[in-house]
Residue frames relative to the residue before (quaternion, step in Angstrom):
aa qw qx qy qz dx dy dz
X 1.0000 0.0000 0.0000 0.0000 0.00 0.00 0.00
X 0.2928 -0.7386 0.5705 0.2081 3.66 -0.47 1.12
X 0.4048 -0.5832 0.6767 0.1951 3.71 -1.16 1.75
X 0.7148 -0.4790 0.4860 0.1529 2.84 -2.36 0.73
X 0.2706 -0.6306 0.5472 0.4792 4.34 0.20 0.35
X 0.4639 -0.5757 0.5774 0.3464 3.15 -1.59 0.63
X 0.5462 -0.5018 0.5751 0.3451 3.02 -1.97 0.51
X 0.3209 -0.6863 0.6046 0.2462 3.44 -1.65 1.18
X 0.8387 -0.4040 0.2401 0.2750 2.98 -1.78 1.00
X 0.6744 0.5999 -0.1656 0.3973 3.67 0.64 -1.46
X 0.8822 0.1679 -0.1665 0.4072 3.27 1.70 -1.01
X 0.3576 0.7705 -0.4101 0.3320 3.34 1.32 1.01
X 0.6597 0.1652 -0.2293 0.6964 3.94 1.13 0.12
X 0.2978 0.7425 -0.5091 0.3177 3.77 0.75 0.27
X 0.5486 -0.6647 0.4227 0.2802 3.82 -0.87 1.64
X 0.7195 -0.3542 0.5117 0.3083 3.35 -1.77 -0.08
X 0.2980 -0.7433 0.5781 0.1569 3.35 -0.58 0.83
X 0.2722 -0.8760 0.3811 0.1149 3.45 -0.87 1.49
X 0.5403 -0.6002 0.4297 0.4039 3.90 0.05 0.22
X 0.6672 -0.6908 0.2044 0.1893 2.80 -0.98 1.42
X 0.6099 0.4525 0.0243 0.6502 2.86 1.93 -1.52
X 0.1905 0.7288 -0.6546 0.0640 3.86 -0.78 0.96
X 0.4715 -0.7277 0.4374 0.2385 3.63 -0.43 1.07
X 0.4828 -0.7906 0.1914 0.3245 3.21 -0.89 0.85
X 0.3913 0.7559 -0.3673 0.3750 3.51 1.73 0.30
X 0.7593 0.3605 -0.3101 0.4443 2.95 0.78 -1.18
X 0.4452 0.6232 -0.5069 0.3955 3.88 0.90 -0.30
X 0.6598 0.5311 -0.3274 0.4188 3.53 0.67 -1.50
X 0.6038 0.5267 -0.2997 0.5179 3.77 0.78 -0.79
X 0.7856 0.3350 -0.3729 0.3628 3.62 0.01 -0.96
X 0.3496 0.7425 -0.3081 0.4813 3.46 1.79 -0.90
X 0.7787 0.3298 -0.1871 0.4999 3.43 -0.16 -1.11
X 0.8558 0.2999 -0.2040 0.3687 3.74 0.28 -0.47
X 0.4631 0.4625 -0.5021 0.5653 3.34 1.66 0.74
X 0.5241 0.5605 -0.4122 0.4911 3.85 1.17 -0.87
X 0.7756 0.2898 -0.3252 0.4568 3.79 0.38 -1.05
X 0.5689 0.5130 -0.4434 0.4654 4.22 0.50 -0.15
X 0.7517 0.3431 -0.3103 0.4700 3.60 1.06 -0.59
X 0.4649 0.6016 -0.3748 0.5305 3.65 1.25 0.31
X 0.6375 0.6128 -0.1124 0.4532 3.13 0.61 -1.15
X 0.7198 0.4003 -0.1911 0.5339 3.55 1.16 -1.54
X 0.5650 0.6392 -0.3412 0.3946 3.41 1.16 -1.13
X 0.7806 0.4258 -0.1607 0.4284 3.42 -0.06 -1.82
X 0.0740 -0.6570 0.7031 0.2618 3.97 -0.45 0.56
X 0.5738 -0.6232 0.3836 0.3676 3.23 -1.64 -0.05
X 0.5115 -0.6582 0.4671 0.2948 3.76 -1.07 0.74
X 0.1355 -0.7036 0.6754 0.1742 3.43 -1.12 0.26
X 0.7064 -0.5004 0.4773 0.1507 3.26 -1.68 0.71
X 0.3141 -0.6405 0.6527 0.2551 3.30 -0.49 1.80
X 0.4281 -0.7651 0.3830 0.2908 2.94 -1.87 0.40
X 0.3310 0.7302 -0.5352 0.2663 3.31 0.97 0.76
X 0.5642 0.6530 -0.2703 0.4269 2.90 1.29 -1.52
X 0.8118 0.2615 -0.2846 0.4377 3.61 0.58 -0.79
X 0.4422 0.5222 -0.5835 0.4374 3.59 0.86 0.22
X 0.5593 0.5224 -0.3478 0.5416 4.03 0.80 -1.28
X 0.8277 0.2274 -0.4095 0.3090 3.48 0.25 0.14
X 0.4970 0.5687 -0.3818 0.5327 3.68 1.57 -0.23
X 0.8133 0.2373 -0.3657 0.3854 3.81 0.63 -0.16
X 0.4869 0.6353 -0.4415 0.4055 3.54 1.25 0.49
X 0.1212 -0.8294 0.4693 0.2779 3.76 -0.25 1.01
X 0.8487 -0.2595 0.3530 0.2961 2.94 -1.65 -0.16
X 0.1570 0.6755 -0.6753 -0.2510 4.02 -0.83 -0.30
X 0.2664 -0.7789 0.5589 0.0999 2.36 -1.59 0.68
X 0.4735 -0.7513 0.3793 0.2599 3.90 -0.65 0.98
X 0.1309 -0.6671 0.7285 -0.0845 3.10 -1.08 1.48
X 0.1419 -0.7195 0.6461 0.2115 3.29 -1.63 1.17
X 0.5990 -0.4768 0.5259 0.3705 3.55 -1.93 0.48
X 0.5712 0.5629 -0.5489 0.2358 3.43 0.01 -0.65
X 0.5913 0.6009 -0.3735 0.3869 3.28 0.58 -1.56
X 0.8862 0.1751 -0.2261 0.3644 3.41 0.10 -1.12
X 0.6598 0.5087 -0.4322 0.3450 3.50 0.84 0.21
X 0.6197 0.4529 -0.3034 0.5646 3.73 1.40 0.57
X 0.5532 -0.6839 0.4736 -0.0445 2.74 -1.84 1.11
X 0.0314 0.7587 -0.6085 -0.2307 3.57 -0.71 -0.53
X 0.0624 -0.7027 0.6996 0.1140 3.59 -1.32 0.99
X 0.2578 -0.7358 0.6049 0.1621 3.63 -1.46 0.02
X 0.1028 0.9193 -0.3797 -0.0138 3.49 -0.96 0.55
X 0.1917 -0.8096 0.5093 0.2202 3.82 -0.10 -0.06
X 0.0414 -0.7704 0.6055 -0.1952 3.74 -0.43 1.40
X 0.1931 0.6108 -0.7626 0.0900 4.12 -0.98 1.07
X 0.2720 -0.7119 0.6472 -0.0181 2.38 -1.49 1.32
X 0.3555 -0.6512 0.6124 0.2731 3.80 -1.04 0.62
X 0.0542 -0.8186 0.5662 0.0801 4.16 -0.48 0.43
X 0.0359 0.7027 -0.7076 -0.0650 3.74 -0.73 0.69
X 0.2871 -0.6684 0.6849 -0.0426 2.66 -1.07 1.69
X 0.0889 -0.8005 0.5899 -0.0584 3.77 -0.39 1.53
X 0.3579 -0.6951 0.6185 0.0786 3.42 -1.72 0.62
X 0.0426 -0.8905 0.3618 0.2726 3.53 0.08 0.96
X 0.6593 0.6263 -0.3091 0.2785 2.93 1.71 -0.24
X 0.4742 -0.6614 0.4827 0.3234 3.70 -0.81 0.40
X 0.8076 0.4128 -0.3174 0.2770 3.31 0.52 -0.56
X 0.6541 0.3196 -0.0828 0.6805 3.74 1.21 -1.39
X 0.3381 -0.8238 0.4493 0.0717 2.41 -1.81 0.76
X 0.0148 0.9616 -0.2013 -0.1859 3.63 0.05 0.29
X 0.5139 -0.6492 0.5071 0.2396 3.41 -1.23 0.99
X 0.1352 -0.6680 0.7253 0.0974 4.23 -0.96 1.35
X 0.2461 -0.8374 0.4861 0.0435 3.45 -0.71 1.54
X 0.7851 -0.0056 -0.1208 0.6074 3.25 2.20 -0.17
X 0.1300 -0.8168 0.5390 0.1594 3.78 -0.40 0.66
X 0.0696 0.8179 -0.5642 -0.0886 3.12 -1.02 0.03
X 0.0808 -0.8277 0.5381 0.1374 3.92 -0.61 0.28
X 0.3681 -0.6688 0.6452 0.0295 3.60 -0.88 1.75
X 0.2543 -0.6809 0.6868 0.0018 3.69 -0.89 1.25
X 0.2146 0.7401 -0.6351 0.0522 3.86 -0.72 0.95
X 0.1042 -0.7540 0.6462 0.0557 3.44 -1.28 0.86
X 0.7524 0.1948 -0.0314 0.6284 3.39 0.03 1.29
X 0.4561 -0.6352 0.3791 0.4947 4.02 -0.59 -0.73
X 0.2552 0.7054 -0.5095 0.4216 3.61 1.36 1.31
X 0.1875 -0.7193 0.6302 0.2242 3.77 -0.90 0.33
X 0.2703 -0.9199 0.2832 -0.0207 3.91 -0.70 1.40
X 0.6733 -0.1075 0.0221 0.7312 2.31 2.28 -0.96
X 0.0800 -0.7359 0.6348 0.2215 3.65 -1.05 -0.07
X 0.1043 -0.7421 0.6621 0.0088 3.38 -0.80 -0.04
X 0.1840 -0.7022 0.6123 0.3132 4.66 -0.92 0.60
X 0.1209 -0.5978 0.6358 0.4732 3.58 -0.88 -0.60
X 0.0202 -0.5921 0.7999 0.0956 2.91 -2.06 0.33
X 0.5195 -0.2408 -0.8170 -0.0683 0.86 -3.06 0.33
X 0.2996 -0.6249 0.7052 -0.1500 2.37 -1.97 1.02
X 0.4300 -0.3943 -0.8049 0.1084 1.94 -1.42 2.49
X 0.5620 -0.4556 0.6229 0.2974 2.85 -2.33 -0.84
X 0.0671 -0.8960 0.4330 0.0722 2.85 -0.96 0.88
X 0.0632 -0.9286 0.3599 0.0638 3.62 -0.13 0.89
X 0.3902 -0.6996 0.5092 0.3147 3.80 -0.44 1.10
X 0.7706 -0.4238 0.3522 0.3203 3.07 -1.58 0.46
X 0.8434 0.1883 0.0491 0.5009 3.55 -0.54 0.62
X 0.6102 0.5641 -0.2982 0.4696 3.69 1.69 0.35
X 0.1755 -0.6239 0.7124 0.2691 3.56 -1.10 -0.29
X 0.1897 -0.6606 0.7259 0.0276 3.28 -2.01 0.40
X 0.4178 -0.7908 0.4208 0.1515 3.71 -0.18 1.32
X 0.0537 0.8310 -0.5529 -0.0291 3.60 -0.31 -0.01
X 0.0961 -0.8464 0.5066 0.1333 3.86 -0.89 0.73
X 0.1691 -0.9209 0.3512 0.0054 3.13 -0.36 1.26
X 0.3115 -0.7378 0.5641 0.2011 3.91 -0.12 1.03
X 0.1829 0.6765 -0.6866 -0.1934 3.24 -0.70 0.58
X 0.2628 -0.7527 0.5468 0.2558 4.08 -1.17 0.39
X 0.2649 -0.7269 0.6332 -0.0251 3.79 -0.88 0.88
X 0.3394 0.8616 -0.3159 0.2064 3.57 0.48 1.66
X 0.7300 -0.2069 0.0168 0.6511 3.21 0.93 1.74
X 0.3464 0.7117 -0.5609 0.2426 3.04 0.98 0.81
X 0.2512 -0.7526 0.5175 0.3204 3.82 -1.04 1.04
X 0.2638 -0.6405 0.7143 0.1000 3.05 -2.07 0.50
X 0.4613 -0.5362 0.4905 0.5089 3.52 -0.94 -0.54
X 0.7924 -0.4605 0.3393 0.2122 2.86 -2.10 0.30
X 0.4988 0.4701 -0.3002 0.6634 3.80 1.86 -0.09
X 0.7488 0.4490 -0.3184 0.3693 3.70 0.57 -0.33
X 0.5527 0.6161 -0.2473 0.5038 3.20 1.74 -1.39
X 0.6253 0.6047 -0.2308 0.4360 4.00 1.40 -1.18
X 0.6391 0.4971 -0.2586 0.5267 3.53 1.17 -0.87
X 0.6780 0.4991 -0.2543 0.4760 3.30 0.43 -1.50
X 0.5580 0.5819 -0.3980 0.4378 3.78 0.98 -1.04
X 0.6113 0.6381 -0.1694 0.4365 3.62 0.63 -2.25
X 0.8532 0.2918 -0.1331 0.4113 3.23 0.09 -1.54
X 0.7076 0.1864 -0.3208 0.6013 4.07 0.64 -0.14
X 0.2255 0.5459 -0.7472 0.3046 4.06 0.08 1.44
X 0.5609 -0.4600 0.5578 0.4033 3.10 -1.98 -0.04
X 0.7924 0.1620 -0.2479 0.5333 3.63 -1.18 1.34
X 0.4917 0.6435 -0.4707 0.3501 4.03 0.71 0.17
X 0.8397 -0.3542 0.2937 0.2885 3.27 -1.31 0.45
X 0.3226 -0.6206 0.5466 0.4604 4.10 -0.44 -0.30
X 0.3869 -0.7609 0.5107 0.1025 3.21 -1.29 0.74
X 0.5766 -0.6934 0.4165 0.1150 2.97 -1.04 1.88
X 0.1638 0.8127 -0.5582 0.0341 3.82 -0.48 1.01
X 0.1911 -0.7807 0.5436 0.2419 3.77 -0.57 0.53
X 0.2579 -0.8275 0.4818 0.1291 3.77 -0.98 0.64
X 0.0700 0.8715 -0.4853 0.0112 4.21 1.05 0.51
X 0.2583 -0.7184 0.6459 0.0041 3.62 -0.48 1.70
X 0.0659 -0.7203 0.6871 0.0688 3.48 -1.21 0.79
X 0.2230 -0.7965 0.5459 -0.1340 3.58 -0.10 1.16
X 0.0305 0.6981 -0.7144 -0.0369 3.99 -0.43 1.06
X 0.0138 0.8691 -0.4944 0.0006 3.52 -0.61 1.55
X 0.3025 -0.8389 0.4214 0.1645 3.74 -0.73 0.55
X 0.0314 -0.8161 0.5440 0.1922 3.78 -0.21 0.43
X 0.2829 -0.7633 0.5785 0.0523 3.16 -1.21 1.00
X 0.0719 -0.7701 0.6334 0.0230 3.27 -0.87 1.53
X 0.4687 -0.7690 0.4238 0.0973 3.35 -0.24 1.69
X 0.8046 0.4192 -0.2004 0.3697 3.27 0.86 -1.42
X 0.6230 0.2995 -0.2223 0.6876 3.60 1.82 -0.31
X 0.4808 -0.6806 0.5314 0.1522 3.20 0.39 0.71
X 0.3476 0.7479 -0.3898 0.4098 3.73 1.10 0.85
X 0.0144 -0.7386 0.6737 -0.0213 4.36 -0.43 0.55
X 0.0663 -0.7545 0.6522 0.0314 3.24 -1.23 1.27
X 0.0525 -0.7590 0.6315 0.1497 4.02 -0.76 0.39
X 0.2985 0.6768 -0.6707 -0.0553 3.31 -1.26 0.54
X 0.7445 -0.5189 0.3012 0.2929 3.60 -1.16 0.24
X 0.0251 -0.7386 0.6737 -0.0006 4.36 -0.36 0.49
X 0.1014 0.6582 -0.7348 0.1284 3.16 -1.41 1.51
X 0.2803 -0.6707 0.6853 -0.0441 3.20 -0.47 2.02
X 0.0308 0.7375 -0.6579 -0.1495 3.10 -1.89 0.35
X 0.0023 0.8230 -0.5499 -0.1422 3.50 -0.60 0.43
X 0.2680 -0.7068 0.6018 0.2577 3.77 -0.96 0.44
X 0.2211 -0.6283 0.7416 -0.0796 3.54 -1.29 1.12
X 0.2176 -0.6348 0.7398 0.0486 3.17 -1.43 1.98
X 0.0419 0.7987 -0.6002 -0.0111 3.73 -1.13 0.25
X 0.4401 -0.7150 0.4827 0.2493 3.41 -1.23 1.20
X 0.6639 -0.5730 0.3078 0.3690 3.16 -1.04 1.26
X 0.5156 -0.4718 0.5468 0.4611 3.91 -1.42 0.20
X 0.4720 -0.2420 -0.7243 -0.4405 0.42 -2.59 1.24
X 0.4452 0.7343 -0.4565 0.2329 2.97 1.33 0.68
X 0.1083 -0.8422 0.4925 0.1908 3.64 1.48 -0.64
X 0.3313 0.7485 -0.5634 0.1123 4.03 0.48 0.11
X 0.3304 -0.7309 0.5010 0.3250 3.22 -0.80 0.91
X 0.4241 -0.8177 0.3714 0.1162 3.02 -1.44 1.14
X 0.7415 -0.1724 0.0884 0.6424 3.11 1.64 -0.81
X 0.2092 -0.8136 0.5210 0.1510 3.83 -0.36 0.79
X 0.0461 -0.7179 0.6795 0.1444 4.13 -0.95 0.42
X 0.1763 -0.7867 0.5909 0.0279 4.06 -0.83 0.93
């Protein structure tokens, strides 16, 4: 039986043989991470003189504080509103598939409030009342709004400016072509009122 040739000496702890062909990325890679293991070996590590670390036990801390907080208010209010929702047209009728009313005091939004049921419907040439709660609870403003609003509901102050902006998704219905249009209506009306607790409205522009 013919024995196996013995293995010579030179090749019994003898490395991996590398491919012939080693792209030229991956060289760049191994490069770089013997350069950084021998950096790494080189540099021992430094310790902190100890001034340096007293300079850092008596330096304090800051701590973050935001402006907003302190440059805002909160006001509160209670506001119904009677709405006539009118149709100018005489001929079609139309169907408000959502209402809503946007409470602004200033260019701050205060309250919102939807109406329902939901839809409305309005005959040609009609209106359809609607009463609308709007609530105003701790709602913040800034610190120039929070001043007005302060000014303007004292005892003996001015009526207070409010703006009401209705967003209305409305449909017309053409009966005889069997045809439905929707597009959006955003009325606004401004509303003076006498300060609380009487709040009467004083005059309204739309």
């Amino acid at each position: 039986m013919a024995s196996r040739p013995a293995t010579k000496p030179w090749q019994k702890h003898a490395p991996p043989r590398r491919p012939s062909y080693v792209p030229l990325w991956q060289r760049r890679v191994e490069e770089e991470e013997e350069k950084k293991k021998q950096r790494h070996a080189a540099a021992p590590p430094r310790a902190a003189a100890p001034e340096e670390q007293q300079q850092a036990e008596k330096t304090p801390r800051r701590t973050s504080t935001k402006r907003g907080d302190s440059s805002r208010r909160a006001i509160s209010a209670n506001l119904t509103v009677l709405a006539a929702i009118s149709n100018p047209n005489t001929k079609i009728g139309i169907v408000l598939r959502y209402v809503r009313f946007d409470l602004y005091f200033e260019d701050s939004v205060v309250a919102a409030q939807a109406v329902w049921p939901a839809p409305v419907q309005v005959a040609p040439g009609g209106s359809v009342p609607r009463r609308v709660h709007l609530v105003v609870s701790s709602v913040s403003v800034t610190r120039q709004d929070a001043a007005l609003w302060r000014n303007a509901t004292a005892k003996g102050g001015r009526p207070v400016a409010l703006r009401l902006a209705g967003r209305f998704r409305t449909q017309l219905n053409f009966d005889r072509w069997f045809f439905r249009y929707r597009y959006w209506v955003k009325p606004q009306c401004t509303l003076w009122l006498d300060p609380p607790p009487s709040g009467a409205l004083r005059r309204s522009r739309c």
